[in-house]
N, C-alpha and C positions, 0 to 999 in steps of 0.2 A: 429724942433718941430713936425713937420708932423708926420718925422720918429718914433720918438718916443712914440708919440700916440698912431703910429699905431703897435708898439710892443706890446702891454700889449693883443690887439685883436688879433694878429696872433697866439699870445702862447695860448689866452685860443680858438682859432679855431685849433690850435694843438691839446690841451690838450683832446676837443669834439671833436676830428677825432681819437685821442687815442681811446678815451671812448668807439666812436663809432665801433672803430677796433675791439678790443677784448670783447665788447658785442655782435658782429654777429657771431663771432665763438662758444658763445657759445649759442645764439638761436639756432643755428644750429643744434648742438649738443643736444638741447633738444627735438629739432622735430624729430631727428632722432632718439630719443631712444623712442619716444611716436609712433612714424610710424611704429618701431620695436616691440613694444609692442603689437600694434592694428595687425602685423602680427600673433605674437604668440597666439594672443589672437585666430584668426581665427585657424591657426592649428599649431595645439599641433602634432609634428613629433613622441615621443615617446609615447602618446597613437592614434598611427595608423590614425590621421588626426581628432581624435574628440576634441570638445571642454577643454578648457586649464580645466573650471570650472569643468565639466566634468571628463578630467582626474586627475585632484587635489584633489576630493570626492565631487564635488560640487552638478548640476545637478544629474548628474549620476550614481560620486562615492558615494555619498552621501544615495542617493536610493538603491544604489547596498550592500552599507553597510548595510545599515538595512533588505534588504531583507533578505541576508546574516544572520545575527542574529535570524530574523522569522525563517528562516526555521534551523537553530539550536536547537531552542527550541523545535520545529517541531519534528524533531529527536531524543530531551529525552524524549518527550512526545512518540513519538514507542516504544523506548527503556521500558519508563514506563508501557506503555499498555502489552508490549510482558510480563515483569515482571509479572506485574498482575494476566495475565492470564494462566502462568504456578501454582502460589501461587493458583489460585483457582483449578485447575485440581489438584492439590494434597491435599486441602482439602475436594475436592468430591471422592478423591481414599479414602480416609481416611474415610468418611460415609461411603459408599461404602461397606469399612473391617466389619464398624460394624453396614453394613445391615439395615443401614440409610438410603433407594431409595429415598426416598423423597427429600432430603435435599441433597442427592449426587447428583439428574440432577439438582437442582437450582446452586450448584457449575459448574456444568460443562457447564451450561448454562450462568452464570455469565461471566467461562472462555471463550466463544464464543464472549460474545458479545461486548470483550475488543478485540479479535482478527478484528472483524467484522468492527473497528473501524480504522483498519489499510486498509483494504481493500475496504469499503464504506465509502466516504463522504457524511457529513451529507446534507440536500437539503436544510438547512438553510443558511450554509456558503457560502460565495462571492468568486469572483471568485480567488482574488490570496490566499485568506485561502486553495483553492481546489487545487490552484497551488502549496503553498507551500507544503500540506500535501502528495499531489502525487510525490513532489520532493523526501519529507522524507523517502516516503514508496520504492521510485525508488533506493535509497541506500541503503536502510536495507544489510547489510553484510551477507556473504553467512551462516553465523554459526546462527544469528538470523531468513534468511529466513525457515533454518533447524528446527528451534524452534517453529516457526508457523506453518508451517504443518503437524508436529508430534503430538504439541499442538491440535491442529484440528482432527487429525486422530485418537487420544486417547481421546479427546471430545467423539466426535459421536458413538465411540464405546464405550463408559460405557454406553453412556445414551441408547444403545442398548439394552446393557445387565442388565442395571436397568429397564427399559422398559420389558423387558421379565419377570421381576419378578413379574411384578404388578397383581393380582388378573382376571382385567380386561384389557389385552391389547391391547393396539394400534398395530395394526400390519403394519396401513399406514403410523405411525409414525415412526416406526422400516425400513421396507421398504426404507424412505426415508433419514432417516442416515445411513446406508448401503452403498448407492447408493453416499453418497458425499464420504464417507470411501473409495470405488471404486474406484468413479472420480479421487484420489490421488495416489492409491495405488491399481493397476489391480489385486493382486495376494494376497491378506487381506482376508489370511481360513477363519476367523472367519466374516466380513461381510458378504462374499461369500454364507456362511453356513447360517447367520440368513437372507439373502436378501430370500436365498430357502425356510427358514422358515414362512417368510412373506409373498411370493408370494402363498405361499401355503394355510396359514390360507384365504387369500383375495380370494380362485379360480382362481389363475392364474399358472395350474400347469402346463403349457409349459414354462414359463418363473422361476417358481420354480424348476424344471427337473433342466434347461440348467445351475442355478445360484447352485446348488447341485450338479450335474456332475463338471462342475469346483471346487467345494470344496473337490470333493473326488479323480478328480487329483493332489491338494494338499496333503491332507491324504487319499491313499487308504483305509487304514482300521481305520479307525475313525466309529466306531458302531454308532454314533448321525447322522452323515450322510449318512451314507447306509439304515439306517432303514429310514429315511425321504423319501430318492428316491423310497424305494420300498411302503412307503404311497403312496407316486404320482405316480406312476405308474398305482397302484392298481384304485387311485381316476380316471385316465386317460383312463382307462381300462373300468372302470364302465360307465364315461361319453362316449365314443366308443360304448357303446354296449348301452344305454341308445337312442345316435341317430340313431345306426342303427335301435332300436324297431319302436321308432316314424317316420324310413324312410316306415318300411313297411307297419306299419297303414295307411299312407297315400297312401302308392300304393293299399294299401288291401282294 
């Protein structure tokens, strides 16, 4: 009788040692892929030891993406601005033909100040707007950066040569697109020619001389230039003798 009683408890303390069997093999196994996990989680071998979130788009890819897209946008907005500011320099050539000055330097000055937009950020925007838009402009393609500075260098030389037309002109105005015309292009006859021009109207005829001998090593015989140099000369001639009068009054 004993025996028998005691069969029905041995199978079911079998039956919970079964249980118990092949339920530890697989806690086991569950800690183990949760322990595995909490490793990967730490480092992510194929992005270089950073974060799994991180390199999945999470934290970082996530950020990286979008920045990614800002400075996309960044880039057709140059693209659009370089656009722009070519469309306006050809509608201020086009005044320009037909002897429009007025309305040809507000084009050319329009086209500037779409350029000006690639090279200076605004003092409003924060700092990764400055970051992106410095990215933008740090890519510009060598055929676009070609486009800006030609852009630029046929700016400043209309509104030169609209500027000379004017009744009453600015010659410090003239003077000073010249001199960015230069800054670009050392060997620009026609800056060259109007800087002498400038410096001359202003009395500065040592630096009108120097900036008109350069233009007539360009073109020796260009008549606009030779006659200006021998103005200045003559003006240089006159101030010479002007202080040596007032050297000898005062010795006299």
């Amino acid at each position: 009788m004993h025996s028998t009683l005691l069969q029905p408890r041995s199978r079911t303390q079998a039956d919970g040692s079964e249980q118990h069997g092949l339920l530890r093999p697989r806690m086991l196994s569950d800690m183990d892929a949760k322990q595995h996990s909490i490793k990967s989680l730490k480092s992510y071998p194929e992005a270089g030891g950073r974060s799994l979130a991180a390199a999945a788009g999470g934290d970082g890819g996530g950020g990286g993406g979008g920045g990614g897209y800002r400075v996309a946008t960044a880039e057709m907005e140059m693209e659009a601005k370089i656009q722009k500011a070519i469309d306006f320099k050809l509608e201020g050539h086009r005044c320009y033909k037909e002897k429009k000055f007025r309305e040809a330097i507000g084009k050319y000055h329009r086209a500037l100040l779409q350029l000006k937009g690639i090279h200076v950020v605004d003092v409003g925007t924060t700092g990764s707007e400055v970051n992106l838009l410095s990215q933008a402009a740090a890519k510009l393609t060598e055929e676009q950066r070609r486009a800006v500075e030609s852009t630029e260098i046929e700016c400043y030389d209309s509104l030169t040569a609209c500027l000379l037309q004017s009744e009453l002109v600015n010659y410090e105005r003239v003077k000073e697109y010249c001199l960015k015309v230069l800054g670009h292009q050392q060997d620009h006859f026609k800056a060259m020619y109007r800087a002498g021009i400038a410096f001359y109207h202003l009395g500065d005829y040592e630096c009108a001389l120097r900036y008109l001998r350069d233009a007539k090593c360009r073109e020796p015989t260009d008549t606009n230039v030779l006659r200006y140099i021998q103005l200045t000369e003559m003006k240089m001639s006159k101030s010479g003798q002007r202080e040596r009068d007032s050297g000898k009054e005062m010795l006299g």
